[in-house]
PLY file of the C-alpha trace (Angstrom):
ply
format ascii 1.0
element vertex 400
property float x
property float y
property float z
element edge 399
property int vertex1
property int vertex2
end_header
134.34 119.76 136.28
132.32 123.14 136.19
131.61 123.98 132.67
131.69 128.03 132.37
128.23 129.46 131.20
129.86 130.94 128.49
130.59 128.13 127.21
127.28 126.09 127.96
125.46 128.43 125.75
128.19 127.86 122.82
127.98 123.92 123.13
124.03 124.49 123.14
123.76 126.29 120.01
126.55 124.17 118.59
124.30 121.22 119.31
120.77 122.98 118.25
122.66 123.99 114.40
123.60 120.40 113.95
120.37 119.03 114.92
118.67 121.80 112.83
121.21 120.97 110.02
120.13 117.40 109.73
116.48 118.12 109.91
116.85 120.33 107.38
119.29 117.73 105.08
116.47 115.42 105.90
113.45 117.52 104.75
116.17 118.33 101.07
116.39 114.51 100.98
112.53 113.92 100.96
111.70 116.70 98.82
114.12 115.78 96.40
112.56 112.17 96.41
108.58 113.59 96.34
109.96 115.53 93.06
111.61 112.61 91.83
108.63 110.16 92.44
105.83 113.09 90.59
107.83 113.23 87.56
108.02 109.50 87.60
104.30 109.05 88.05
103.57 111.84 85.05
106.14 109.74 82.76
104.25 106.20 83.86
100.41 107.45 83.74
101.01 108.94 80.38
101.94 105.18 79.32
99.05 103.67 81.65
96.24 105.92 80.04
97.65 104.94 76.54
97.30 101.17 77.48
93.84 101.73 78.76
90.76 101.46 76.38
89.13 104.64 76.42
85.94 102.79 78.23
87.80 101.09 80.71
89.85 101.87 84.05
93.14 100.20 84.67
92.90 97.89 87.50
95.97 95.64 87.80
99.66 94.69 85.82
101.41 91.11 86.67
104.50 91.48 86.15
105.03 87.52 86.05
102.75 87.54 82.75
103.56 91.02 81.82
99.75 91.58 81.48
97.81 94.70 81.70
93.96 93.79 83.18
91.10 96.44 82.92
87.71 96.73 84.24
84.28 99.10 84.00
83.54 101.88 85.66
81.42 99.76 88.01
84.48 98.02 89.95
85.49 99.26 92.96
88.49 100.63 92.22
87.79 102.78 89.00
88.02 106.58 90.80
91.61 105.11 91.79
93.64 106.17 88.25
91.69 109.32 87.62
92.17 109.56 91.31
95.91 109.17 90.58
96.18 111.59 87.26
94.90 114.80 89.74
97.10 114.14 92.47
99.98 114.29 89.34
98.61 117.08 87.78
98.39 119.01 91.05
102.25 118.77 91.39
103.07 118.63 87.92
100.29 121.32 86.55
100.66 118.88 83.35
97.81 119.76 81.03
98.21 116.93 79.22
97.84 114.73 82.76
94.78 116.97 83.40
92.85 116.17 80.19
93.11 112.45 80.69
92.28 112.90 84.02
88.82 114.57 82.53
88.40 112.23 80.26
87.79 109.43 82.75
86.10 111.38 85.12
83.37 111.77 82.18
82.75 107.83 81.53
82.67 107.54 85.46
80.33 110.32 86.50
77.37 107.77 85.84
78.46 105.81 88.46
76.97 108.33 91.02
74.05 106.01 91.10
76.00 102.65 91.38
73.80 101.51 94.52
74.83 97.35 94.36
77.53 97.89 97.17
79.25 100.29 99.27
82.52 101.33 97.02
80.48 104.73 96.13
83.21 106.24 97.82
86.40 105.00 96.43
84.63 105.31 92.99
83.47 109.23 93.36
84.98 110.80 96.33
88.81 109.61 95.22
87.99 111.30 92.04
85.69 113.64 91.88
86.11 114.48 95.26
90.11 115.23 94.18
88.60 117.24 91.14
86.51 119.78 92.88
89.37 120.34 95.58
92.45 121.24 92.71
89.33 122.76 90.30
86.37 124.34 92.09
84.25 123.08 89.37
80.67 122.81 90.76
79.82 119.75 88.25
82.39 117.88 90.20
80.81 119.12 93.52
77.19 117.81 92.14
78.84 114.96 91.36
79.81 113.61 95.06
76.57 115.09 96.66
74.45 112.46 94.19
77.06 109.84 95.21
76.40 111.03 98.76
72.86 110.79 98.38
73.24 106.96 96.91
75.44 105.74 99.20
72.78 106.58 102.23
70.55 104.56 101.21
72.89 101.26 101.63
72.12 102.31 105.40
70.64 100.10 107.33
68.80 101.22 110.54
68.67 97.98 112.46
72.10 97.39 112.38
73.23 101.21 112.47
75.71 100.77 109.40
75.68 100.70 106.06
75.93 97.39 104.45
78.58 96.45 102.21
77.80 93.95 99.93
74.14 92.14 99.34
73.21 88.98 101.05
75.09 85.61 99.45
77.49 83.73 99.44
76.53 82.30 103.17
76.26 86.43 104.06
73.22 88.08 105.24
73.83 91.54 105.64
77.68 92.29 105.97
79.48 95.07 106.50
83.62 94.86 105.96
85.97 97.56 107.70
87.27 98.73 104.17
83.57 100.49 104.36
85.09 103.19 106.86
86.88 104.69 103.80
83.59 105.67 102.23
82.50 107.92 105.42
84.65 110.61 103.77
82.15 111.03 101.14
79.21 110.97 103.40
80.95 113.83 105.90
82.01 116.05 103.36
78.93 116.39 101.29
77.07 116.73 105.16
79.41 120.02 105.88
79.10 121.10 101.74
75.37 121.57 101.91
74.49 121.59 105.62
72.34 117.93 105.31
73.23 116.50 109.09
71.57 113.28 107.88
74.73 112.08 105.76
77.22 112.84 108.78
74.71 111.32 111.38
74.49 107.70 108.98
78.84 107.74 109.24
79.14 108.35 112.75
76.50 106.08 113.41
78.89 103.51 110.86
82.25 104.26 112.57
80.27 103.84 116.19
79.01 100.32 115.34
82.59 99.75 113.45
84.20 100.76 116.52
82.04 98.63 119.25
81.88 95.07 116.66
85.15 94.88 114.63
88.24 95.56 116.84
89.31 92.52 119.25
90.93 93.15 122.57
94.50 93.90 120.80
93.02 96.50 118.62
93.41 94.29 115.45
90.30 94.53 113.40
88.05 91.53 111.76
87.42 91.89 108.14
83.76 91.19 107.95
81.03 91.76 110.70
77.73 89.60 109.03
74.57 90.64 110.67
71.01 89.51 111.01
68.95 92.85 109.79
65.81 91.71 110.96
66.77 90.41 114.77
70.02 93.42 114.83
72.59 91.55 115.66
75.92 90.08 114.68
75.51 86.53 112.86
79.42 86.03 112.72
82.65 88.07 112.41
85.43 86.04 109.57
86.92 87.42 106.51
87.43 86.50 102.69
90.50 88.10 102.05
92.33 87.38 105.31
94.20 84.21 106.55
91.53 82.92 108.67
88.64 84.57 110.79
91.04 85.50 113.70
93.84 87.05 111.47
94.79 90.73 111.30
94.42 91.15 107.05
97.36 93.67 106.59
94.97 95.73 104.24
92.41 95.82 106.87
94.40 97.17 109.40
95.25 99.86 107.51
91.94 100.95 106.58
90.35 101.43 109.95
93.53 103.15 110.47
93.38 105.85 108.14
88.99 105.58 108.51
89.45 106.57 112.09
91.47 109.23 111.68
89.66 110.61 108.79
86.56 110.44 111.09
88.23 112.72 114.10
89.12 114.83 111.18
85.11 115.82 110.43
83.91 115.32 113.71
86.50 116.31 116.63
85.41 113.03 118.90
88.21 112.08 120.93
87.05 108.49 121.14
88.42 108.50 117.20
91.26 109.80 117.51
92.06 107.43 120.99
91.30 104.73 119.00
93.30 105.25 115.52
96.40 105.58 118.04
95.29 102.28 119.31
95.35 100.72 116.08
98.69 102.37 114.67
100.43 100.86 118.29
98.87 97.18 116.86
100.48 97.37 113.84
103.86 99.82 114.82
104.50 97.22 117.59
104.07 94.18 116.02
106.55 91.23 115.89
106.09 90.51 112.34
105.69 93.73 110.71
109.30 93.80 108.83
111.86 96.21 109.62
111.09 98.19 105.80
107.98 98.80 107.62
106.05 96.83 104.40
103.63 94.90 105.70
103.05 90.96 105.11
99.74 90.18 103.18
98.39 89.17 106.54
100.11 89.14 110.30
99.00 86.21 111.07
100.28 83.95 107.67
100.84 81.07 108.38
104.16 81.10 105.96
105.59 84.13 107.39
108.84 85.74 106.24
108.04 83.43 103.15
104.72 85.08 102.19
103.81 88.16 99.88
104.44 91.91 101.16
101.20 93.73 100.89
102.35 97.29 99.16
98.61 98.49 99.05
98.53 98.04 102.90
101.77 100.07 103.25
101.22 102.91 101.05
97.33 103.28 103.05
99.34 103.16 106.45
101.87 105.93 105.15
99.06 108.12 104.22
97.07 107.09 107.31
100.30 108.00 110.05
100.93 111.54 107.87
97.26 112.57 108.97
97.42 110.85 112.55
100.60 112.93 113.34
98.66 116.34 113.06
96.44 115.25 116.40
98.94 113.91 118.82
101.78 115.55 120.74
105.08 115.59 119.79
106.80 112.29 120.26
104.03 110.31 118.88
104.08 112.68 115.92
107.90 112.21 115.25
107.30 108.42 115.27
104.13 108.72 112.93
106.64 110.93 110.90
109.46 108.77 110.78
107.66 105.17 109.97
105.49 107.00 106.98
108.79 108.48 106.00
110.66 104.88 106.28
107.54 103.52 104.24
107.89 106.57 101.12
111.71 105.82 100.94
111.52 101.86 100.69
108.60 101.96 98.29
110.51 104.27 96.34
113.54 101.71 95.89
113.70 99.15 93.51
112.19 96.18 95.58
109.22 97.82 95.27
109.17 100.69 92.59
108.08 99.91 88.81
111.07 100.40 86.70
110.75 103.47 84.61
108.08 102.37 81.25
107.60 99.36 83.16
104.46 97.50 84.49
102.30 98.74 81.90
102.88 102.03 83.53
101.62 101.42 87.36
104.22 103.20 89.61
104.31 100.23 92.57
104.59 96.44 92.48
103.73 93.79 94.77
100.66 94.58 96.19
97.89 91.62 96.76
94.57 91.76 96.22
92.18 88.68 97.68
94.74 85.70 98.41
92.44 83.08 99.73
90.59 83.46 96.00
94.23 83.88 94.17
93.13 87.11 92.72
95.41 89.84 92.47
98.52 87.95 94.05
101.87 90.06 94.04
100.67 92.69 91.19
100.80 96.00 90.79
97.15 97.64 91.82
96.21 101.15 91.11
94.80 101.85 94.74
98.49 101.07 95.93
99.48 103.55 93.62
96.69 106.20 95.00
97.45 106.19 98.12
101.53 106.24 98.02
100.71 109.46 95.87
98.61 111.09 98.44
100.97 109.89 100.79
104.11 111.99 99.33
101.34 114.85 98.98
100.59 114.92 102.48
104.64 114.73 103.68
104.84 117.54 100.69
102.16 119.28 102.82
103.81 118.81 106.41
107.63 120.44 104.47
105.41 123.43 103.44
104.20 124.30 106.21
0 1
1 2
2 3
3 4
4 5
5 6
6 7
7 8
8 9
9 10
10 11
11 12
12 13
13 14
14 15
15 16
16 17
17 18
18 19
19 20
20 21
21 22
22 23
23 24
24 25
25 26
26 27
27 28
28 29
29 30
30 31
31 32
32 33
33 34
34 35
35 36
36 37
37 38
38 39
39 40
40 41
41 42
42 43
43 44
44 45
45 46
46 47
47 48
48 49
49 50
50 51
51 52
52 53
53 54
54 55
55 56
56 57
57 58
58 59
59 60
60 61
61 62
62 63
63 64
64 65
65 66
66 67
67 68
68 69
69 70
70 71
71 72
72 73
73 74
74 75
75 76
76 77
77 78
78 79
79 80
80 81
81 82
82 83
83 84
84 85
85 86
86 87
87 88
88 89
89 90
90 91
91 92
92 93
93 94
94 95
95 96
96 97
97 98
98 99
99 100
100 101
101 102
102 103
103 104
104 105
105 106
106 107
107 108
108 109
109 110
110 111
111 112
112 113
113 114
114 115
115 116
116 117
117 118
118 119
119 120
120 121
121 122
122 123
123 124
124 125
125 126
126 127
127 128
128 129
129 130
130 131
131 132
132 133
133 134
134 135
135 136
136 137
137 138
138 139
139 140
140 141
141 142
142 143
143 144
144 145
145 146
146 147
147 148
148 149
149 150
150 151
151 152
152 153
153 154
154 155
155 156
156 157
157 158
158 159
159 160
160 161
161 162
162 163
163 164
164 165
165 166
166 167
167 168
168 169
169 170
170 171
171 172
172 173
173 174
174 175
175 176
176 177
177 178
178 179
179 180
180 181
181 182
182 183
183 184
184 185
185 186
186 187
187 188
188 189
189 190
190 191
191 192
192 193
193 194
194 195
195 196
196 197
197 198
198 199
199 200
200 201
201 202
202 203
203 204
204 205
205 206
206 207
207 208
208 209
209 210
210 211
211 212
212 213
213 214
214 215
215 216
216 217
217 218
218 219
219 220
220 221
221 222
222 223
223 224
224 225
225 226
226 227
227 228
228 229
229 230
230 231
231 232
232 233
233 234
234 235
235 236
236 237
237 238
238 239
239 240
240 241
241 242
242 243
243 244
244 245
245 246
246 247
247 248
248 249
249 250
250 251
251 252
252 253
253 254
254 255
255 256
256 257
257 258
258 259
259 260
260 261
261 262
262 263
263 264
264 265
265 266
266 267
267 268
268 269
269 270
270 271
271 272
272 273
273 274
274 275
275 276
276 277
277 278
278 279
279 280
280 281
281 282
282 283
283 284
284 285
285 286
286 287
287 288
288 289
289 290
290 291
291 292
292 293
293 294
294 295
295 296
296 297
297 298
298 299
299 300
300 301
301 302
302 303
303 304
304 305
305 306
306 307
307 308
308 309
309 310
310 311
311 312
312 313
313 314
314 315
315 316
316 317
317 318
318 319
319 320
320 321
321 322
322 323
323 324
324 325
325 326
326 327
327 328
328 329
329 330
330 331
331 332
332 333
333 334
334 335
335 336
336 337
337 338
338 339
339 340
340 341
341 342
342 343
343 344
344 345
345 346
346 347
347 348
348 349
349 350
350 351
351 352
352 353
353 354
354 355
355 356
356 357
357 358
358 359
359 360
360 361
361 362
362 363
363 364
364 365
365 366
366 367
367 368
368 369
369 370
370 371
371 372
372 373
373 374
374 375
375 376
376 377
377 378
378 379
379 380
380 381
381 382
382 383
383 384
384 385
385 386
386 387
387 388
388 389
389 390
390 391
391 392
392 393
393 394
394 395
395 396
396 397
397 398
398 399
């Protein structure tokens, strides 16, 4: 049957308004929810920072033993809250958000010159680095250039990477893939003051991250160890995975969103070819769950009856919300989707703190180190973090 012209074009724009209509209800639905989450976070931080010594930085809640544990400024994941408390304040404009976030950033600046590991970023640039972007403040600016300036000299020429932690514990010089998140500090402060140096040490990282962690099936080892003096890899395991050859969930999504931060400051296609690599591991794997929240590891032993890994999920959200800007359109509507799938469950109750709840951390079930039973099925303030710049970012892609 010949369908008159006429009528074609009708049909066609009757189709393209309904299609346009849902995106639309869609985009209402998730801006509604970003709101809804912001207001939440402003409400729960205010109650966090209250149960927080003045010294000290929140680091985890169990909800099992309804027990709120803090740490110094030196742990890896202090810049996390204050972190946290801009990306609320940036929504909210809260002054009240943006005066505790200053008043952690001050017992934290000192740790510009923490030189024992590699963390340098997650401690400076996730806070300070946050600061200077919503402020313009030059201290803040100063700030990340001397953490810049620390961090380089955890480089090690022999092996072309910056090493992670100092030799022990059976390690001589190792380097874990969770150290592609501190790059960010090193490019930046290279473009903010014009010193090639810092942006020549990370691409010379990612490069040796690139050629010694990934396997065959793009899944990434934890740790690479490495002889300094001979050059070469000693042995590639973990310590917070299931066992040497297992994809840790958390890793995954760290070289991930690394990768894609690195095309970001540099343009080379081999980054971006290989963060699409990665995201096709983990979006096509048998045992990542249908929610899209990934098991601890995905290769437990104990899977479906094993912990979800909430950190990992909220980092792969963030992760696929950048990815989608430098791929074509399909792949960007899939990136789109699964980050949006992630938002909406972690927003549910499974996985949301109830409102005053958790000592005030917005996410539960996240874990930490299983193999040492440290931080198992808690709430963790780097899940929080990232599942914050996560509904920023999807914020940013409705704006535009």
């Amino acid at each position: 049957m010949n369908i008159p012209a006429k009528i074609q074009f009708i049909l066609l724009l009757c189709s393209t308004w309904a299609l346009n209509s849902h995106a639309q209800n869609k985009d209402r639905q998730m801006e509604k929810l970003i709101k809804k989450n912001m207001m939440f976070a402003a409400h729960q931080y205010k109650l966090l920072a209250k149960n927080t010594p003045a010294d000290k930085m929140p680091r985890n809640f169990s909800e099992e033993k309804q027990t709120l544990e803090t740490s110094n400024t030196s742990w890896w994941t202090s810049g996390f809250f204050p972190g946290s408390l801009w990306f609320i304040y940036e929504y909210t404009r809260d002054s009240s958000i943006k005066l505790e976030a200053e008043k952690r950033l001050a017992i934290l600046e000192k740790e510009k010159y923490h030189s024992s590991d590699h963390d340098l970023g997650f401690m400076i640039f996730n806070s300070f680095g946050n600061a200077f972007r919503i402020t313009g403040e030059p201290k803040y600016k100063n700030t990340i250039i001397t953490a810049a300036e620390t961090l380089a000299k955890r480089y090690r020429p022999s092996i072309r990477a910056m090493q992670s932690w100092n030799a022990g514990n059976g390690f001589a010089a190792p380097v874990i893939i969770d150290n592609m998140m501190n790059l960010e500090l090193m490019c930046w402060s290279a473009d903010e003051i014009r010193e090639p140096l810092f942006k020549i040490i990370a691409i010379t990282h990612a490069n040796t991250s690139l050629r010694e962690f990934y396997r065959s099936d793009y899944s990434a080892y934890h740790v690479v160890d490495f002889d300094l003096e001979k050059g070469k890899v000693r042995a590639k395991l973990t310590a917070q995975g299931s066992h040497p050859e297992s994809a840790w969930a958390r890793g995954q999504s760290w070289g991930l969103y690394g990768f894609t931060m690195m095309y970001r400051y540099t343009q080379e296609k081999s980054y971006v070819d290989h963060a699409r690599k990665i995201a096709r591991f983990i979006l096509d794997h048998p045992r990542l769950p249908k929610d899209k929240i990934p098991y601890w590891d995905y290769d437990a032993k104990d899977i479906p009856n094993t912990y979800r890994d909430v950190s990992a999920a909220a980092i792969l959200a963030s992760a696929l919300l950048e990815l989608a800007r430098y791929v074509e359109a399909d792949e960007r509507a899939e990136y789109l989707h699964v980050a949006r799938t992630i938002l909406i469950n972690l927003s549910g109750k499974k996985y949301r703190s109830k409102k005053a709840g958790n000592g005030g951390f917005l996410l539960r079930h996240s874990v930490g180190a299983l193999p040492y039973q440290s931080e198992v099925d808690v709430s963790v303030t780097y899940a929080d973090y990232y599942f914050l710049e996560a509904l920023m970012r999807y914020k940013n892609w409705l704006d535009q």
